[in-house]
N, C-alpha and C positions, 0 to 999 in steps of 0.2 A: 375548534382551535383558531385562534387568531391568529391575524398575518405577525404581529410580533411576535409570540410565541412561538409560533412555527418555525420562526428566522432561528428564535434561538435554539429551538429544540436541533436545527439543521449544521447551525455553527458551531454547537458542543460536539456533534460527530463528528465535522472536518476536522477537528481538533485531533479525535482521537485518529483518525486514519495519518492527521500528519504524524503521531505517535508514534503509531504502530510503524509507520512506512520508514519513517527516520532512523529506527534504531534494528528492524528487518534487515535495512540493509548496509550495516555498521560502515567503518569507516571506505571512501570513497576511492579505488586504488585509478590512478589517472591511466587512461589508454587513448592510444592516439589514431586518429579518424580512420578507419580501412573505406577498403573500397567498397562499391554497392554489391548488396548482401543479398542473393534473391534466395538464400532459404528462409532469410527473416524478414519479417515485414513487422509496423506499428499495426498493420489492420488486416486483415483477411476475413473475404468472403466465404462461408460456409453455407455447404450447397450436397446435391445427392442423398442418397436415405429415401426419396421416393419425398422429399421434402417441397411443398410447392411454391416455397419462396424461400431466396437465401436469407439466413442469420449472419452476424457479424460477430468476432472478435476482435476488439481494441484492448492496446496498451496504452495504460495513461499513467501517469504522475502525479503522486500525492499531495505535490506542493505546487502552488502554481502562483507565477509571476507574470504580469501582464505583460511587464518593461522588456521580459525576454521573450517571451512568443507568446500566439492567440489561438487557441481551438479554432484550425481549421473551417471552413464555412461545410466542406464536404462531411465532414464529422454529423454536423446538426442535420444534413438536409439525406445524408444518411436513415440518423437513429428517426427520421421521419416517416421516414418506411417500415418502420419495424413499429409490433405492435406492445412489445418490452421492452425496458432497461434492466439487465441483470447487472447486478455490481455487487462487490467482494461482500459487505452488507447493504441492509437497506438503512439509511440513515432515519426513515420514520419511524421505524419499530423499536428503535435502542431506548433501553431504561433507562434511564442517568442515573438513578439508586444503586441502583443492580451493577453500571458499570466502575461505579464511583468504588461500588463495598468489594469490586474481584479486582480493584488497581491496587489497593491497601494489603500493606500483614495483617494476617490475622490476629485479634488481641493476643494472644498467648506464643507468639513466636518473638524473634529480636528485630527491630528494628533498622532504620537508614545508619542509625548513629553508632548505631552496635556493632554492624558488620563493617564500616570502613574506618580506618583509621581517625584519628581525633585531628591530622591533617587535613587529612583526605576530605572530612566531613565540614570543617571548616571552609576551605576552598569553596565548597557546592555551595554553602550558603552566600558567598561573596556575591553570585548570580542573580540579577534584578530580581528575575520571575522567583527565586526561591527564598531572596527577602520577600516579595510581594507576599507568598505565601505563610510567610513564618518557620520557624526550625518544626516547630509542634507539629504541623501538616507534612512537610516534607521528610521526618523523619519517616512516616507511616508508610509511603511512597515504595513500592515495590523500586529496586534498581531499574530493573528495563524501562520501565515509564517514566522516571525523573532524570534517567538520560537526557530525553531533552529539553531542560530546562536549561541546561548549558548548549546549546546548539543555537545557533543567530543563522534561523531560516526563514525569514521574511511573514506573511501573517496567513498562522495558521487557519483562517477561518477560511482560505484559499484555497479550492484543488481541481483538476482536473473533474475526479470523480462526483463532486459536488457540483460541477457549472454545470454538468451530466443531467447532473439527478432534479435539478432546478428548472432545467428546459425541460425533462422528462413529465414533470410534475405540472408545466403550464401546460403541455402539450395531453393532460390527463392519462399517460400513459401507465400502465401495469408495470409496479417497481418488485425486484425480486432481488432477495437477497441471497447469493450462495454461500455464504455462511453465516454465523450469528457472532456476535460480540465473545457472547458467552464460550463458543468455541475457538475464536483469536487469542482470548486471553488462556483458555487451557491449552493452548498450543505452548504459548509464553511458559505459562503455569510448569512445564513439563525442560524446560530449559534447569540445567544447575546452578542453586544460585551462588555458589562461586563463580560461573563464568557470567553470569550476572553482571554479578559485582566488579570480574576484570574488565565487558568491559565499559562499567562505568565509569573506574579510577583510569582507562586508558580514555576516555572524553574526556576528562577532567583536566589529563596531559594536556589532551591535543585540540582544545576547545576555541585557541585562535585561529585554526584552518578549517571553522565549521562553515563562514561563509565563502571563501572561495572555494570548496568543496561541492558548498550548495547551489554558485554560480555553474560548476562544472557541470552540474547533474545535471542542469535544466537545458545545456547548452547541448550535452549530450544527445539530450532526448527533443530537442528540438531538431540537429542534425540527424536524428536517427545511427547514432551511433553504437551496435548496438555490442561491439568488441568491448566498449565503458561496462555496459551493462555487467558483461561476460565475468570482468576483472573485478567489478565494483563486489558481485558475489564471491566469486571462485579464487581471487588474485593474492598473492601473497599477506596481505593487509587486509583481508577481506575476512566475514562472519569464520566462526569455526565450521567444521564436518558436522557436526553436531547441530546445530545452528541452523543450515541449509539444510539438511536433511529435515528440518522438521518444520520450518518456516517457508520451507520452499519445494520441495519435492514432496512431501506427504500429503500440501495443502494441493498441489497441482493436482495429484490424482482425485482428491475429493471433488476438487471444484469441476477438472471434464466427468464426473461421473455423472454428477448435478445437473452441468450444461446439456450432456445424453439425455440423461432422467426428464428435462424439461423438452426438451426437443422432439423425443419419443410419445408424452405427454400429448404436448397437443401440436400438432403438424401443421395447424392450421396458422399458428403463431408465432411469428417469426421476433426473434430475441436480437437484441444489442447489446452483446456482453463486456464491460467494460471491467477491466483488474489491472493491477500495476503492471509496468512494461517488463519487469523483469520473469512476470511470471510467464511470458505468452510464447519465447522461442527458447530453444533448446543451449543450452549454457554448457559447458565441458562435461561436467558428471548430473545435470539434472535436464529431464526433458520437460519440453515447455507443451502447455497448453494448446497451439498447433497441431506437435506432434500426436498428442493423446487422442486427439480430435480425428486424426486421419488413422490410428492405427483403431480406432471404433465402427471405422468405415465410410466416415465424410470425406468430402472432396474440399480440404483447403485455400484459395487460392489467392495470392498478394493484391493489395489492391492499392495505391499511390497516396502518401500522405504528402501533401506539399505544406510547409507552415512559412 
């Protein structure tokens, strides 16, 4: 494979993870900065198990803006020590056929056009990217994925997890995916598409406070703020029960069983698990990734992100 092709095979995933990430975590409920949090950290050391070097867990962000902050120097000189990058997927493995044909209805079901109003539907096409597209393409468009296309989040071929996976890959390191494409999207798959659809007609509302929403998010997670986090899932304005239950607590126990499952594996190989921030500390009703990790019998413990 060549370095162009590569670049693109690498730029269609960040795409998809700004997807998935942007509409996981619906709209953004504003909280305001608390004080320093020592049950929560962006990073912790993972250690004990009889393990002879520690592993790491990072919260990162799916969307990444230079103009607002820069991966820490400590991050890189970190995942340098470590002999993996585990990340939510592995961006070299993903199909583009396979992802392209599970974003789509299937021939025999109704359509984007069908299910929203002849308003509603109008509106979304008004959107650059879904003129860019055509009505023909977008109507095919699963709701949760044409989300955002109304959404002004800076350029998706940007993320956290991607400058990750980019240093990982010069540095030749071992890329491991904790889940597959194929299982983000049956997660989605498993969502009703009525709530779907509300709420794509509620972006559709509220698609002028998509960028200072998405200023917040980045300012947030640059402050380490992670009460935003808290609200942004759980907060009045935030995904349904439904929603986080399956997008975010169902996926947390998969992902620390993986993280065990690897760790147990081979002792010898110390991981740098990077997944979104919201997945990593414990939120009002879902526990985070930390937690799961210490009630497996690891020893947790905070470690200073300064950006």
């Amino acid at each position: 494979m060549n370095m162009k092709t590569k670049h693109e095979k690498v730029k269609k995933a960040a795409v998809l993870t700004y997807i998935l990430w942007t509409v996981f975590t619906g709209n953004y409920a504003e909280a305001q900065t608390t004080k320093e949090d020592k049950s929560a950290s962006l990073l912790w050391k993972v250690s004990g198990k009889s393990l002879p070097a520690p592993s790491y867990l990072f919260g990162t962000v799916h969307i990444y803006d230079t103009s607002v902050f820069r991966i820490p120097e400590n991050i890189y000189r970190i995942l340098d020590q470590c002999e993996a990058l585990a990340l939510e997927v592995d961006f070299g493995s993903i199909n583009q056929a396979t992802l392209m044909e599970k974003m789509l209805f299937p021939a025999n079901e109704k359509t984007l056009d069908e299910l929203l109003s002849p308003e509603a539907f109008a509106k979304l096409m008004q959107f650059p990217a879904a003129e860019m597209l055509g009505e023909e393409v977008v109507k095919k468009f699963k709701p949760f994925f044409i989300t955002t296309l109304i959404a002004d989040l800076g350029n998706p071929e940007f993320s956290v997890d991607t400058e990750l996976y980019n240093y990982a890959v010069g540095k030749t390191k071992k890329i491991i995916g904790l889940e597959t494409i194929e299982e983000q999207i049956g997660t989605i798959d498993k969502l009703p598409m009525e709530d779907q659809i509300e709420e794509l007609e509620k972006s559709l509302r509220d698609s002028a406070d998509s960028k200072e929403m998405f200023v917040k998010l980045l300012n947030a997670y640059k402050n380490q703020n992670f009460k935003f986090f808290e609200e942004m899932v759980e907060g009045d304005m935030a995904m349904d029960p439904l929603s986080s239950e399956k997008l975010l607590k169902e996926r947390n126990i998969n992902m620390a069983n993986r993280i065990d499952s690897l760790l147990k594996a081979d002792k010898k190989r110390s991981l740098f698990v990077a997944v979104g921030a919201a997945h990593i500390n414990d939120l009002k009703k879902i526990k985070g990734l930390a937690n799961l990790l210490k009630e497996k019998g690891y020893t947790l413990t905070p470690v200073e992100v300064k950006f």
